[in-house]
Biotite code that builds the C-alpha atoms (Angstrom):
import biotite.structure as struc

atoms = struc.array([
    struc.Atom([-8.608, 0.987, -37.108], chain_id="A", res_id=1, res_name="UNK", atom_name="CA", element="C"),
    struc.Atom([-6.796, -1.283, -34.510], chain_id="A", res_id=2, res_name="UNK", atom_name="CA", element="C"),
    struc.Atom([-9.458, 0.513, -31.751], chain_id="A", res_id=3, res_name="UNK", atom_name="CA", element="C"),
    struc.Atom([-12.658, 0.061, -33.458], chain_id="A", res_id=4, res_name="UNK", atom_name="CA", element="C"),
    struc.Atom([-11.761, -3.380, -34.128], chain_id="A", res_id=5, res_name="UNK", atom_name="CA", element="C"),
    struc.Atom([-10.683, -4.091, -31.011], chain_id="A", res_id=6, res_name="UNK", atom_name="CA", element="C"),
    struc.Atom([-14.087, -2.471, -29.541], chain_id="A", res_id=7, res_name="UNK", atom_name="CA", element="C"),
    struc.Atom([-16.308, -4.589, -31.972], chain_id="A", res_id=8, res_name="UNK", atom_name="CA", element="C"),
    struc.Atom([-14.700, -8.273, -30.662], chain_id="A", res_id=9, res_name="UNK", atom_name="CA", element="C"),
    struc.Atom([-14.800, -6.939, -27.152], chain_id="A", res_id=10, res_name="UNK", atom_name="CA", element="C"),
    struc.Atom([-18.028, -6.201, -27.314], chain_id="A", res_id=11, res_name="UNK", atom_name="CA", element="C"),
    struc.Atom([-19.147, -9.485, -29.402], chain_id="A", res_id=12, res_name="UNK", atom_name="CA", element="C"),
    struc.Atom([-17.172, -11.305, -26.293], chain_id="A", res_id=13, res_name="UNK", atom_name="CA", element="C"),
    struc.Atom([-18.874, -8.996, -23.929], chain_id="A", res_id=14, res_name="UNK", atom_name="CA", element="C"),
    struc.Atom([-22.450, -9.801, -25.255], chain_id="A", res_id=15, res_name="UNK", atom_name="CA", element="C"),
    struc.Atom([-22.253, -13.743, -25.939], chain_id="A", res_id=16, res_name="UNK", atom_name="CA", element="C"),
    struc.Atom([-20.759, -14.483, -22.266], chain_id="A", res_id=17, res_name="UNK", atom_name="CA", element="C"),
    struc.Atom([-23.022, -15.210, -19.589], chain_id="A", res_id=18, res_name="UNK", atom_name="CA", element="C"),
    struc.Atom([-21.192, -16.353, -16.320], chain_id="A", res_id=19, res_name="UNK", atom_name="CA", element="C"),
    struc.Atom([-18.737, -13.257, -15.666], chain_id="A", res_id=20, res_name="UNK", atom_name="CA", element="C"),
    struc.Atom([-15.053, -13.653, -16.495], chain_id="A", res_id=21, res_name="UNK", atom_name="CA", element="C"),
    struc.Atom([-14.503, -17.006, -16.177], chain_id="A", res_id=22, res_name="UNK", atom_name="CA", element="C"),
    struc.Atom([-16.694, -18.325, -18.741], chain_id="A", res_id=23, res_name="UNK", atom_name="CA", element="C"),
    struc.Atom([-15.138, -15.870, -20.792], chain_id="A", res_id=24, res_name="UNK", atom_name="CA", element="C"),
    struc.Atom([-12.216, -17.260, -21.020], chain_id="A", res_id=25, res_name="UNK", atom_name="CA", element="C"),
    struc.Atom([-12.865, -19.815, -24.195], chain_id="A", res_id=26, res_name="UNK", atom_name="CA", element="C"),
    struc.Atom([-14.425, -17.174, -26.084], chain_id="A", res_id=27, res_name="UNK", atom_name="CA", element="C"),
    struc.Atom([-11.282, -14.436, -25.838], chain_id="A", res_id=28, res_name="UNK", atom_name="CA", element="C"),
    struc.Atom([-9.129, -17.646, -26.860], chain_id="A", res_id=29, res_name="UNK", atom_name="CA", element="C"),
    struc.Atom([-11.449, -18.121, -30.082], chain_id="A", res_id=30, res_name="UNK", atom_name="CA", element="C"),
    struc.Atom([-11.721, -14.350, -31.192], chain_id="A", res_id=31, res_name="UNK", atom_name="CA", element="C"),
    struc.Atom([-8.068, -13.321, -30.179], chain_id="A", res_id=32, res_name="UNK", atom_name="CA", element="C"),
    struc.Atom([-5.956, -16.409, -30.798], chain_id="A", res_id=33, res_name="UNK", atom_name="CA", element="C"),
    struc.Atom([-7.983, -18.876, -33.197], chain_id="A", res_id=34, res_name="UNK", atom_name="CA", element="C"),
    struc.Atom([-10.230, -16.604, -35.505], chain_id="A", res_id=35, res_name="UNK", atom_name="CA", element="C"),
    struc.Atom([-7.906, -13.086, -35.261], chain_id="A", res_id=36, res_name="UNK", atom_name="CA", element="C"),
    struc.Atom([-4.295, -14.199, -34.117], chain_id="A", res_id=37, res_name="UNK", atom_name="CA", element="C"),
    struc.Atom([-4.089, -10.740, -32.025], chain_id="A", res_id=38, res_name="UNK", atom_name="CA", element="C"),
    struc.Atom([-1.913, -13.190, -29.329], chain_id="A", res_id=39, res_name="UNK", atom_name="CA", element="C"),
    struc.Atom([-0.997, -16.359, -28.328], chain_id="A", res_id=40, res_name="UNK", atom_name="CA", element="C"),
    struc.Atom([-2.570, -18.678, -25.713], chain_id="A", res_id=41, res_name="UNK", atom_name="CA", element="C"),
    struc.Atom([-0.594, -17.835, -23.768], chain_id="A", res_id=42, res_name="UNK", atom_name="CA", element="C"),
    struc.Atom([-0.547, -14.257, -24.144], chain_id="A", res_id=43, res_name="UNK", atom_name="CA", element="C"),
    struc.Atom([-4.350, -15.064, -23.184], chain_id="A", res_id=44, res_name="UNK", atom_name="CA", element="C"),
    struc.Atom([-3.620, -17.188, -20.284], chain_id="A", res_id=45, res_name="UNK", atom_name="CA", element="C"),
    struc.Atom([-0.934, -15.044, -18.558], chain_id="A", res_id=46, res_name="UNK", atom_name="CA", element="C"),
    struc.Atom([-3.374, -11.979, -19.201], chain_id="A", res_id=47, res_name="UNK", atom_name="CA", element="C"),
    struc.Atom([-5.694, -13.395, -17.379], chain_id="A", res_id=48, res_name="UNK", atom_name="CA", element="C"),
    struc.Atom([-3.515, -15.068, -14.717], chain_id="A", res_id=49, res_name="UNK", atom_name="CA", element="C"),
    struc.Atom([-2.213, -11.432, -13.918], chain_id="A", res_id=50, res_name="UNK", atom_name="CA", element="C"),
    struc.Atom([-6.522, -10.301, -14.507], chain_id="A", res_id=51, res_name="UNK", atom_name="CA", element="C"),
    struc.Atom([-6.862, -12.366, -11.569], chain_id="A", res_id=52, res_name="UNK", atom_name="CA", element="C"),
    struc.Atom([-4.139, -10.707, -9.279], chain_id="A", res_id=53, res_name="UNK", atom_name="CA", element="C"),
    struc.Atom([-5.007, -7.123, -9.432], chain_id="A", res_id=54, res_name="UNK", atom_name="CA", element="C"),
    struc.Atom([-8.375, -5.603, -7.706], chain_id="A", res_id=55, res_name="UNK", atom_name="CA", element="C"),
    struc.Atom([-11.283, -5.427, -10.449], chain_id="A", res_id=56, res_name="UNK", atom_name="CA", element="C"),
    struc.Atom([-13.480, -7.655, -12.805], chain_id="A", res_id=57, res_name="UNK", atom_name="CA", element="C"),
    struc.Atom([-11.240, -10.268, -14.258], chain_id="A", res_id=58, res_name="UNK", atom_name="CA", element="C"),
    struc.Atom([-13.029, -10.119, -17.930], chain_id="A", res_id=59, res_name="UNK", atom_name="CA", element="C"),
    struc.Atom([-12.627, -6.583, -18.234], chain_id="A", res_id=60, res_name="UNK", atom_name="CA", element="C"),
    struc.Atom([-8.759, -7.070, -16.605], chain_id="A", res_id=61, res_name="UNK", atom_name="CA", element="C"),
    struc.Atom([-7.874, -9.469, -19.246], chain_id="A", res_id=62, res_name="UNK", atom_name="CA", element="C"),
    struc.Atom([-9.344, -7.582, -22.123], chain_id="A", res_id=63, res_name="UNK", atom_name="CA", element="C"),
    struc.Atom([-7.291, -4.308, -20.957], chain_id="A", res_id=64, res_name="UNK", atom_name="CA", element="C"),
    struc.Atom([-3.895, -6.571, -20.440], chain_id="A", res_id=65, res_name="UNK", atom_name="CA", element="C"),
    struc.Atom([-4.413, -8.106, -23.450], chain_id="A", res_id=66, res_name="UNK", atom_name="CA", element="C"),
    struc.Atom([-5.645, -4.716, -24.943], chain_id="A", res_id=67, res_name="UNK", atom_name="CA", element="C"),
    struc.Atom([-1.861, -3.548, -23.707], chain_id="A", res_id=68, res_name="UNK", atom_name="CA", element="C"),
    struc.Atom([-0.022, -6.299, -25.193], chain_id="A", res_id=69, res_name="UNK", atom_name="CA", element="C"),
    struc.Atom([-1.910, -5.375, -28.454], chain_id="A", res_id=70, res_name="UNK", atom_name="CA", element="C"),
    struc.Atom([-1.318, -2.003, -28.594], chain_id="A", res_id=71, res_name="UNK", atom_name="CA", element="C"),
    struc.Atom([-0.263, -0.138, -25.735], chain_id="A", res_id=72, res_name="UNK", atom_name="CA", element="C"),
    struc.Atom([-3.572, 2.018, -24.171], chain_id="A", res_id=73, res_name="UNK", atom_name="CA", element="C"),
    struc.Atom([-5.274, 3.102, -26.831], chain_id="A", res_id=74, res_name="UNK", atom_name="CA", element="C"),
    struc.Atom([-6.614, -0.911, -27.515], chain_id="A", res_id=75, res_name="UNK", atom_name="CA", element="C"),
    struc.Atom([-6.760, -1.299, -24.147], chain_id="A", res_id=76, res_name="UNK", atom_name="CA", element="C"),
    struc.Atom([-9.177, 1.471, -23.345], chain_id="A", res_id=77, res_name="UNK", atom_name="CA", element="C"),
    struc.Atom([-11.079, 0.324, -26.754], chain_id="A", res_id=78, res_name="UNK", atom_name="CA", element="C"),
    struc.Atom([-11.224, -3.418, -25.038], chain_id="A", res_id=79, res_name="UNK", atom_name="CA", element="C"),
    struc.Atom([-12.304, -2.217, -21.943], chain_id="A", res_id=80, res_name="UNK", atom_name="CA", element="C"),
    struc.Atom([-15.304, -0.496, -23.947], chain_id="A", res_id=81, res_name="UNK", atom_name="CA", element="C"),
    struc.Atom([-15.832, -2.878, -25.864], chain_id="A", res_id=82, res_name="UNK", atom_name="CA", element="C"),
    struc.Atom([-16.355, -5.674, -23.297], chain_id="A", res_id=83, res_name="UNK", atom_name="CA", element="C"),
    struc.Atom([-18.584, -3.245, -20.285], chain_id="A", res_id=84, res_name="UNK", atom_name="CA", element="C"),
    struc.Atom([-21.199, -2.017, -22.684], chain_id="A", res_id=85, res_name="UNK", atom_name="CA", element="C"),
    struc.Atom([-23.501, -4.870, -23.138], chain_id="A", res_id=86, res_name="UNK", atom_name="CA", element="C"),
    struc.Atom([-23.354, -5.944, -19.686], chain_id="A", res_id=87, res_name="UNK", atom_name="CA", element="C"),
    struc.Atom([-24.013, -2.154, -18.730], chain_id="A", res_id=88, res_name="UNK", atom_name="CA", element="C"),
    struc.Atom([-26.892, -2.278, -21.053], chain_id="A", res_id=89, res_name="UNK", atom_name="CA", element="C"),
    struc.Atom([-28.160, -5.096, -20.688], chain_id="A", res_id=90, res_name="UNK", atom_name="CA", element="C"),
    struc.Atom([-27.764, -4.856, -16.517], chain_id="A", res_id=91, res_name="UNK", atom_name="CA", element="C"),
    struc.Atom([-29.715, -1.312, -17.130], chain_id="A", res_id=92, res_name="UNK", atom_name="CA", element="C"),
    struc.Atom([-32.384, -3.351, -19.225], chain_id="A", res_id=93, res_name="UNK", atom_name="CA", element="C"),
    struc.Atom([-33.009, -6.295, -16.886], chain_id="A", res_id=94, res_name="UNK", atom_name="CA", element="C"),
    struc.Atom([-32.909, -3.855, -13.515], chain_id="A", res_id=95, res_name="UNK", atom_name="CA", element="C"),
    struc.Atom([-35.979, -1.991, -14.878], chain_id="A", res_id=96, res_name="UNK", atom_name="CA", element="C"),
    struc.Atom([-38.147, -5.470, -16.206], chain_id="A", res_id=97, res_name="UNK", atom_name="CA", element="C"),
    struc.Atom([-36.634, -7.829, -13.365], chain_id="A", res_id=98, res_name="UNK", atom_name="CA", element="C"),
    struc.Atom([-39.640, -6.553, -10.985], chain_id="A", res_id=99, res_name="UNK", atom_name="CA", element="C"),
    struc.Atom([-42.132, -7.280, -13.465], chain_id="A", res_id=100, res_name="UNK", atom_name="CA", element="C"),
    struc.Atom([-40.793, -10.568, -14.045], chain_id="A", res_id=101, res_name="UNK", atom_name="CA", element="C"),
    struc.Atom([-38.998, -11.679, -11.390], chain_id="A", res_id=102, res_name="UNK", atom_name="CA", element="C"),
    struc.Atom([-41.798, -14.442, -9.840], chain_id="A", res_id=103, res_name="UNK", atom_name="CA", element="C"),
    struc.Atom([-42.563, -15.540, -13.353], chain_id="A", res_id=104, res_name="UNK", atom_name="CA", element="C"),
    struc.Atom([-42.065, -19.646, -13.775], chain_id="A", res_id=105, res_name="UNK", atom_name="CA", element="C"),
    struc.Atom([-40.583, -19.110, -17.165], chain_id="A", res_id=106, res_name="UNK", atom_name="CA", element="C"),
    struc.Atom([-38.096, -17.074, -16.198], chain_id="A", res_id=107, res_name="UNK", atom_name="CA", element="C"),
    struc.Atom([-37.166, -18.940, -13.171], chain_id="A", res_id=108, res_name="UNK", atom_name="CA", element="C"),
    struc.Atom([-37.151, -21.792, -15.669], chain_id="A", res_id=109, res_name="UNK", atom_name="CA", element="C"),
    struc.Atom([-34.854, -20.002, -17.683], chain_id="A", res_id=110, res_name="UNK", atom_name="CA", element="C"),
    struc.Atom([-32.481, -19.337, -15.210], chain_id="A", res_id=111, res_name="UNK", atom_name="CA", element="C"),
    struc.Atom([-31.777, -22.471, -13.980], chain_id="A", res_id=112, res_name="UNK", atom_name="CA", element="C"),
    struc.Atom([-30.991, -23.470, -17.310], chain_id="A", res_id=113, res_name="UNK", atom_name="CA", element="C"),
    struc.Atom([-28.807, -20.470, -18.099], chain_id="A", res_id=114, res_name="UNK", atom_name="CA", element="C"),
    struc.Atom([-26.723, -21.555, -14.740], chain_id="A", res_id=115, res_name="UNK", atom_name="CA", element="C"),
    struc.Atom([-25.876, -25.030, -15.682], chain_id="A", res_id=116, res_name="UNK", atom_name="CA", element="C"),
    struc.Atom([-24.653, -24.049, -19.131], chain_id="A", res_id=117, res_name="UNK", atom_name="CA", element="C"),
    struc.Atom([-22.327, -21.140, -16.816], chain_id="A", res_id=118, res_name="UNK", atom_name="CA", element="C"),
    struc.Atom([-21.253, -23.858, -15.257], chain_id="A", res_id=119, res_name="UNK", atom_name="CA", element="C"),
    struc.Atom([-20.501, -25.910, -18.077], chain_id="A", res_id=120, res_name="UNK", atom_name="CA", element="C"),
    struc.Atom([-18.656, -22.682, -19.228], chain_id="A", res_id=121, res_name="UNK", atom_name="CA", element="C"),
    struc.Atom([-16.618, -22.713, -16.066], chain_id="A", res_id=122, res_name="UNK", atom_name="CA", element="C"),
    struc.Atom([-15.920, -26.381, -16.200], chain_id="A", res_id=123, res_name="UNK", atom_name="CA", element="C"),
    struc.Atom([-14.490, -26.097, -19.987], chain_id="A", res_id=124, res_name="UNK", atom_name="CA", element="C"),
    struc.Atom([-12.423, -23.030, -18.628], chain_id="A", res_id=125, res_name="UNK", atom_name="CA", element="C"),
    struc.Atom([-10.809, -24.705, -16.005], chain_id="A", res_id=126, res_name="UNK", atom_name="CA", element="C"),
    struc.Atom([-9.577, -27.995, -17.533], chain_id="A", res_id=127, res_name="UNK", atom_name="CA", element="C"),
    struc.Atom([-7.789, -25.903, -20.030], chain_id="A", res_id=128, res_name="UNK", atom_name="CA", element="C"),
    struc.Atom([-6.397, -23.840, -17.836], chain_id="A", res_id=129, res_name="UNK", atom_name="CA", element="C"),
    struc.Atom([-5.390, -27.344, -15.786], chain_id="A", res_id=130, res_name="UNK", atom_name="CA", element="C"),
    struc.Atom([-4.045, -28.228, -19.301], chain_id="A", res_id=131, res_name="UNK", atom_name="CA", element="C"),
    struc.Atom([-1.626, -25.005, -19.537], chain_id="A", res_id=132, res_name="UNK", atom_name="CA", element="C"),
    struc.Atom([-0.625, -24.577, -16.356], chain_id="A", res_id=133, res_name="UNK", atom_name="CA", element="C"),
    struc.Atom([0.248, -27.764, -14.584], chain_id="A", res_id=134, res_name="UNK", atom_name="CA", element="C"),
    struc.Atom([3.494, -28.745, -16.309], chain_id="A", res_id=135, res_name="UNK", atom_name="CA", element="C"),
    struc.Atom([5.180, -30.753, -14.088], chain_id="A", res_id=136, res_name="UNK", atom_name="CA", element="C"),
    struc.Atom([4.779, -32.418, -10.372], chain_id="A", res_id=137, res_name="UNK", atom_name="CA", element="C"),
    struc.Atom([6.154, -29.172, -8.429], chain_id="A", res_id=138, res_name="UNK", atom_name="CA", element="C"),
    struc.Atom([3.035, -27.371, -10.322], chain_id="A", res_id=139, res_name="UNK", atom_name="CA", element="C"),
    struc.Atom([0.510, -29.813, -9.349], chain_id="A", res_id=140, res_name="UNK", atom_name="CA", element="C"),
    struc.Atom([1.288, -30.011, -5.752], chain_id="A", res_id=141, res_name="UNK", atom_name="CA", element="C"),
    struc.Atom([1.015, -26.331, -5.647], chain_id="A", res_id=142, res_name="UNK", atom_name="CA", element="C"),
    struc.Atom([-2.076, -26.995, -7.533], chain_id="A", res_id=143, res_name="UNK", atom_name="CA", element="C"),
    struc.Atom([-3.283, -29.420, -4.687], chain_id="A", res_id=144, res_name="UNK", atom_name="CA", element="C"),
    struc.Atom([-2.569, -27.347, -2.183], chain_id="A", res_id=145, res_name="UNK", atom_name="CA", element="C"),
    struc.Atom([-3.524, -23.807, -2.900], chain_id="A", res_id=146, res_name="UNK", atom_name="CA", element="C"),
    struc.Atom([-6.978, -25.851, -3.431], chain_id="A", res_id=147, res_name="UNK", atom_name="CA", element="C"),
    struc.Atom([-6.666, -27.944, -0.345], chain_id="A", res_id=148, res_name="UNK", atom_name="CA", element="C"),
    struc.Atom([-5.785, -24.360, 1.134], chain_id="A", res_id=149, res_name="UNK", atom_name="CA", element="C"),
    struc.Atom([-8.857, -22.634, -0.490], chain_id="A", res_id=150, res_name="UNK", atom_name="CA", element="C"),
    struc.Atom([-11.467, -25.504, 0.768], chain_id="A", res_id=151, res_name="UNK", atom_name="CA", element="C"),
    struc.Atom([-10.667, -26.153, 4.032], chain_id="A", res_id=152, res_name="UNK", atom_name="CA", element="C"),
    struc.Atom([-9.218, -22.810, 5.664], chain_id="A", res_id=153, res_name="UNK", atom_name="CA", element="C"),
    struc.Atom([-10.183, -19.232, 5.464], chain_id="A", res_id=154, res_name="UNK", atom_name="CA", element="C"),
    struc.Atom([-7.175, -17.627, 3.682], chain_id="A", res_id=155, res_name="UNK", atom_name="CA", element="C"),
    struc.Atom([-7.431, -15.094, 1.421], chain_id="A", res_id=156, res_name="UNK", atom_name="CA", element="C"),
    struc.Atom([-6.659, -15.843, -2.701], chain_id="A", res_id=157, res_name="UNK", atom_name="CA", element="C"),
    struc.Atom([-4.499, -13.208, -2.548], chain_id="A", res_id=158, res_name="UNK", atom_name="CA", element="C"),
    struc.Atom([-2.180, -14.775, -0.136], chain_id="A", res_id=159, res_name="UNK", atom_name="CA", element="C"),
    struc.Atom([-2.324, -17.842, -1.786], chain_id="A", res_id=160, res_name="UNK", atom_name="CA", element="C"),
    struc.Atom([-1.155, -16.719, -5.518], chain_id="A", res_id=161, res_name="UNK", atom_name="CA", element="C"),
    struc.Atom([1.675, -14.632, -3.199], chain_id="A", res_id=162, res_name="UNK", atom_name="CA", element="C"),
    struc.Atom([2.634, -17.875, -1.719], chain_id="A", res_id=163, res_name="UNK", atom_name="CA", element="C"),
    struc.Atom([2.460, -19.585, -5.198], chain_id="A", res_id=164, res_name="UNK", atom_name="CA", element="C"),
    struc.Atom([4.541, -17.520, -7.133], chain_id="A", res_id=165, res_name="UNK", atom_name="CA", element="C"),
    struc.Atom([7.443, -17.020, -4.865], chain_id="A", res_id=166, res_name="UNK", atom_name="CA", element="C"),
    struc.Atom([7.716, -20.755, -4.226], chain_id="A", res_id=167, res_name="UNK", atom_name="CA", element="C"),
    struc.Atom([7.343, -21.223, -8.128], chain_id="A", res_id=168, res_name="UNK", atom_name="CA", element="C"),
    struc.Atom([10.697, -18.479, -8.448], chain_id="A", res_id=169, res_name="UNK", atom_name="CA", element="C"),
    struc.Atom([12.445, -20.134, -5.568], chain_id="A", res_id=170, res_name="UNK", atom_name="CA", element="C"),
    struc.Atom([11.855, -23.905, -6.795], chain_id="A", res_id=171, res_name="UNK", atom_name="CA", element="C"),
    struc.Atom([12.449, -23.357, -10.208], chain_id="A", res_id=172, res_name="UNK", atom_name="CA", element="C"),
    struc.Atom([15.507, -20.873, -9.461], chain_id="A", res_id=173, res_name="UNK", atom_name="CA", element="C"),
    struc.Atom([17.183, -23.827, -7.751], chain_id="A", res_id=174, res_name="UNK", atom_name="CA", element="C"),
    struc.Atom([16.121, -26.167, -10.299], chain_id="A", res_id=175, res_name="UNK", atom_name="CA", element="C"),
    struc.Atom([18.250, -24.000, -13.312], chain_id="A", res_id=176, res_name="UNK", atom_name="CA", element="C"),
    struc.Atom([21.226, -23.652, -10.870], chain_id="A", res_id=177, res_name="UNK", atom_name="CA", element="C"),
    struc.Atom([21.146, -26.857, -10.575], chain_id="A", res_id=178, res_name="UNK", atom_name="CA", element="C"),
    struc.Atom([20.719, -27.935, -14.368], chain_id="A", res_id=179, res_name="UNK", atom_name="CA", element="C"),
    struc.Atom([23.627, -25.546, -15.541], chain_id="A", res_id=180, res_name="UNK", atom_name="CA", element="C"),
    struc.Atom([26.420, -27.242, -12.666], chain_id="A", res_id=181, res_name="UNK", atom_name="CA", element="C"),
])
């Protein structure tokens, strides 16, 4: 029962987000936490913090993490369903009308507006994750510089979630060691 549920809010989530993974975010905290209480927030948020380190599409990464913490694979591969089949159809859909329609002025109307409310999306996303994750000053001067880091020279993500996670087990190491003396 667990799967076809777990299909059915994947794919709701799946076919109400525009804007990719990101703007997904919100929604997976209203069906999962708020509406279902499958997980925590921050079952959520460290789902999708670990989405965001392995290769692939972070939506569908955090649906099958959080799929895993729900249920082991069987939810998982029912999330992962779940949340690729309206973007699969409706991809399939707007690949064979996007020639007809592609120069229209109502549809380039449309899209402009549909990009300012992703963006909107993306904004809400990221003050709550601001919200969550920095705790403290160590976490927002890794905060400022893994951004500082991002703008202004060409290093790969990758390298910089690396970088922020062993500082973050080396600072905070210290810090306990230093707490329990």
């Amino acid at each position: 029962m667990k799967f076809i549920q777990g299909f059915l809010v994947f794919f709701k989530i799946g076919l109400v987000t525009i804007g990719g993974g990101y703007a997904m975010l919100p929604v997976i905290e209203r069906e999962i936490v708020e509406k279902r209480g499958w997980a925590t927030e921050e079952d959520v948020l460290n789902s999708y913090a670990l989405a965001q380190t392995v290769p692939g599409i972070i939506g569908l990464n955090t649906a099958v993490f959080l799929g895993y913490r729900m249920g082991k694979s069987k939810i998982a591969v029912a999330n992962a369903l779940g949340v690729i089949t309206p973007s699969m159809v409706i991809i399939t859909l707007i690949a064979q009308a996007y020639e007809m329609f592609a120069n229209n002025q109502l549809v380039q109307n449309a899209f402009t507006g549909i990009r300012v409310a992703v963006v909107a999306l993306l904004i809400s996303t990221l003050v709550k994750l601001i919200k969550k994750s920095i705790v403290d000053g160590f976490t927002l001067a890794i905060a400022i510089a893994a951004c500082c880091l991002l703008l202004f020279f060409p290093i790969t993500p990758i390298l910089i979630i690396v970088l922020g996670g062993l500082l973050s087990i080396v600072y905070y190491s210290v810090k306990e060691r230093g707490g329990n003396e």
